[in-house]
N, C-alpha and C positions, 0 to 999 in steps of 0.2 A: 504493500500500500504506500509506502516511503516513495516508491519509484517514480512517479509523476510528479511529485513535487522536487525530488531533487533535480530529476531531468529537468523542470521549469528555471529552476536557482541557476543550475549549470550554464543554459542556454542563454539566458537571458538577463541574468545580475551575474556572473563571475565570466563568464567567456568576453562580453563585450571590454570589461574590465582592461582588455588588452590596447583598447584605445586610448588610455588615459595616458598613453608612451607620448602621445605627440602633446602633451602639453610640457617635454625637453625639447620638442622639435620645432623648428619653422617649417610643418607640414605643408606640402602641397599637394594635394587631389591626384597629380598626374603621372606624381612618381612615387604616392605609397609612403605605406609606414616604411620599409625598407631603405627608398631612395629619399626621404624626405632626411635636410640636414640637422644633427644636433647641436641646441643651444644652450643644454642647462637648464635656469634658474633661471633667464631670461626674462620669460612672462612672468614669473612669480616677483620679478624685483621689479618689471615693470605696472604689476600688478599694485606693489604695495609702494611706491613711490609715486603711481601717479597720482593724477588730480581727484581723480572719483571714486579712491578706494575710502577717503574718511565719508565722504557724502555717503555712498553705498552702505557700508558699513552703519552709521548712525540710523538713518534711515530702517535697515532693516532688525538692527537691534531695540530700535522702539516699538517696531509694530508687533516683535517677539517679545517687548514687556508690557504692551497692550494686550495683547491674546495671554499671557500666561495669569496678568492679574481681575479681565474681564471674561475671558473665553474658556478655559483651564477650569474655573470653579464652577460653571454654569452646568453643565452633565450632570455636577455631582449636586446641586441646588436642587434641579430641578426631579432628582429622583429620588433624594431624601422626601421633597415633598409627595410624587407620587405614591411612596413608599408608608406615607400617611393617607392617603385615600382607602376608605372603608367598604365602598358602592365598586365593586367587580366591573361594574358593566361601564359605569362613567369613567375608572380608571381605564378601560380599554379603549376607550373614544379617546382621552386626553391622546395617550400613547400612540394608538394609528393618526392621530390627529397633526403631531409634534414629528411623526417620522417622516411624515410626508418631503418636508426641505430637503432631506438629505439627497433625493433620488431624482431632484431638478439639478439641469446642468449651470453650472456657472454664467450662462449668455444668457437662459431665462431668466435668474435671479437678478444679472444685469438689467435686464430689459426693465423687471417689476421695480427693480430701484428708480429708473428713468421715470417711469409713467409716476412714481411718487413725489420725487424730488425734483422734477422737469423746471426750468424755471418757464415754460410755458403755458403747461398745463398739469404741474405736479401738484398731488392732491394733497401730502403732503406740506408740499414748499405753500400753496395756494392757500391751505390752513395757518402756516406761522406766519406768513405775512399778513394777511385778516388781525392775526392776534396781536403782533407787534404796531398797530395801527399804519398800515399802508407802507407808503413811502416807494423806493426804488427796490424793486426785485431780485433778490438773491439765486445766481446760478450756482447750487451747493454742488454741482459735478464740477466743477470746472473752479470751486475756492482753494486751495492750496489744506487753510485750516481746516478741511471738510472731509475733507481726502479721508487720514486715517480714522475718524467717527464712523464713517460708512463700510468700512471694513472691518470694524470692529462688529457696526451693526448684520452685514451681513454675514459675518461666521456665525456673533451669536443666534441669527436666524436659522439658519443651516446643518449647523454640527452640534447644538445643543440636546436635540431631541435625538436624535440616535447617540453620542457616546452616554446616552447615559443606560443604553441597554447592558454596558457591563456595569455600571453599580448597583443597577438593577436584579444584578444576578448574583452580585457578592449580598445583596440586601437581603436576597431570599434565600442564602445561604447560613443567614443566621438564625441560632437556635431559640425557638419561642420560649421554652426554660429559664434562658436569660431574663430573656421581658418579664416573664411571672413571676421567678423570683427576689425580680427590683422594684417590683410591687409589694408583694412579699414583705419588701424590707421599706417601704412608705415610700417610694419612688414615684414621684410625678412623673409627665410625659418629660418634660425638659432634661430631668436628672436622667432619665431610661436613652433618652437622645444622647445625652454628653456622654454619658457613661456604660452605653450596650451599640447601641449603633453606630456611633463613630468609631469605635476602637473595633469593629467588627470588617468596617471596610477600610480601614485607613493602610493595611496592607496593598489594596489594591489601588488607593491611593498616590502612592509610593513607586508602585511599578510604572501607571499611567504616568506620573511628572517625571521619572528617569526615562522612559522612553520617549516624553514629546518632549526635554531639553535635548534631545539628536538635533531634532528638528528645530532649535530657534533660529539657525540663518536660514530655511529656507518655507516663502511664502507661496501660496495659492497661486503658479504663473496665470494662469486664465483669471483668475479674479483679479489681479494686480494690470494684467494688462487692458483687461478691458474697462477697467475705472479710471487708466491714466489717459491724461493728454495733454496736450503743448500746455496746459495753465497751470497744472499742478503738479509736473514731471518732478520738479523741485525735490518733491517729498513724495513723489511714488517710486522714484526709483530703486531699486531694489536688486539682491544679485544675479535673480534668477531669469528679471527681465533686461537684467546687462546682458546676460548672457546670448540671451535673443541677439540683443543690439547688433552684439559684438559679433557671434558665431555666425548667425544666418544673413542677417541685414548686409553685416560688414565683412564678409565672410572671414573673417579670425578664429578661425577653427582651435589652434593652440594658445590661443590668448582665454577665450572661453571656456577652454579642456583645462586652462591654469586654475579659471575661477571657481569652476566647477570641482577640480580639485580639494582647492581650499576649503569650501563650502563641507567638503566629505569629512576629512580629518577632522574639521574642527566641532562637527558632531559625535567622532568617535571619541574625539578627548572630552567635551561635556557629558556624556552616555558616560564615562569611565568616570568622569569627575562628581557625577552625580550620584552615581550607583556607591564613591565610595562616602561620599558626604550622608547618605543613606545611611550606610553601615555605622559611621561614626556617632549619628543621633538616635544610634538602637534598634534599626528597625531592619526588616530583610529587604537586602538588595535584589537587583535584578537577578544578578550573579555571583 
């Protein structure tokens, strides 16, 4: 049963892997990994000397401390609360209700942002300016400061209601014995929350944040690129749509193979650097 999934890993995450040769080379198309020539460190030094690697960099480090302190807790919010629903049946409407965002593409949720925030006829935008008593109309796509709100708001639209199917599943993993006998012992709902349900999932707590600090440099490319444009490039730019820029636009195949590089490592040392910060506050790592 093993065998299709390693064949998938092999094919397809470890075989390509062989391409990441030409972020030493000045690759060209015509003469191959073989005949393309070696340069080292090259891209990497002109990576981290140029001009756009502090912008890149900040940029993408905020939008990974917007999502970890708005997006990150929201799964687990919103299935503690589930996890308090009494009614079988209304709990099962919330749930198909809430899963719905995940299995719309990035261009739809685009599109439903547009038609809210339009500054033409966003229903939305149309509402806050009524409320702020008229005046001149705000294009919120196209403000700079608006940029990363809307990204914040459409993860939490999106990826809220499905991750929280796993704490949903550590939730009902725990033993009702517990509950009874913090009752038992005069336990309100609050003391029964602090003291039987969070120490029940905060295991899986722990793995969830060690495995999405891999991931703080890299963002949603389909949602980042389709919310940017010439007004708030400023602050969308980001490394995985440099990477675009650079690779495909501009064709710098080993300039983009550097960044992309970089991007990699530097999740396997947070993944390592988390998992041991884990270990060190008591609790089980990944690994």
């Amino acid at each position: 049963m093993l065998i299709p999934g390693l064949v998938y890993f092999a094919l397809f995450k470890y075989l390509p892997m062989y391409g990441l040769t030409i972020a030493f080379q000045d690759f060209v198309p015509f003469l191959g990994y073989s005949g393309s020539p070696w340069v080292g460190f090259k891209h990497f030094e002109n990576l981290f000397t140029g001009p756009d690697f502090g912008r890149l960099l900040f940029n993408t480090l905020f939008l990974a401390l917007l999502t970890a302190v708005f997006v990150f807790p929201a799964p687990i919010i919103v299935a503690l609360l589930l996890n308090e629903l009494r009614i079988g049946v209304y709990k099962r409407f919330v749930q198909s209700l809430i899963y719905i965002p995940h299995f719309l593409s990035w261009t739809i949720v685009f599109s439903l942002t547009y038609l809210l925030f339009s500054v033409d006829f966003g229903l939305v935008a149309g509402w806050i300016h009524s409320l702020t008593g008229g005046g001149a109309k705000v294009d919120y796509l196209a403000q700079p400061e608006w940029f990363r709100p809307l990204v914040i708001l459409q993860l939490l639209w999106k990826t809220s209601g499905w991750g929280t199917i796993i704490y949903l599943a550590a939730l009902a993993g725990v033993d009702p014995n517990l509950y009874e006998a913090a009752r038992m012992d005069g336990a309100g709902r609050r003391r029964q929350f602090w003291h039987v349900t969070l120490p029940a999932i905060r295991p899986t707590i722990v793995v969830m944040a060690i495995l999405t600090s891999g991931n703080l440099l890299d963002q949603s490319f389909e949602q980042i690129w389709l919310l940017t444009n010439s007004l708030n490039r400023s602050v969308a730019d980001v490394f995985d749509t440099f990477v675009y820029y650079v690779g495909v636009q501009q064709g710098g195949y080993s300039y983009a193979t550097a960044v992309g590089l970089f991007k990699g490592v530097a999740g396997v040392i947070l993944i390592f650097g988390c998992n041991w910060l884990a270990k060190r506050l008591g609790q089980r790592g990944l690994f």
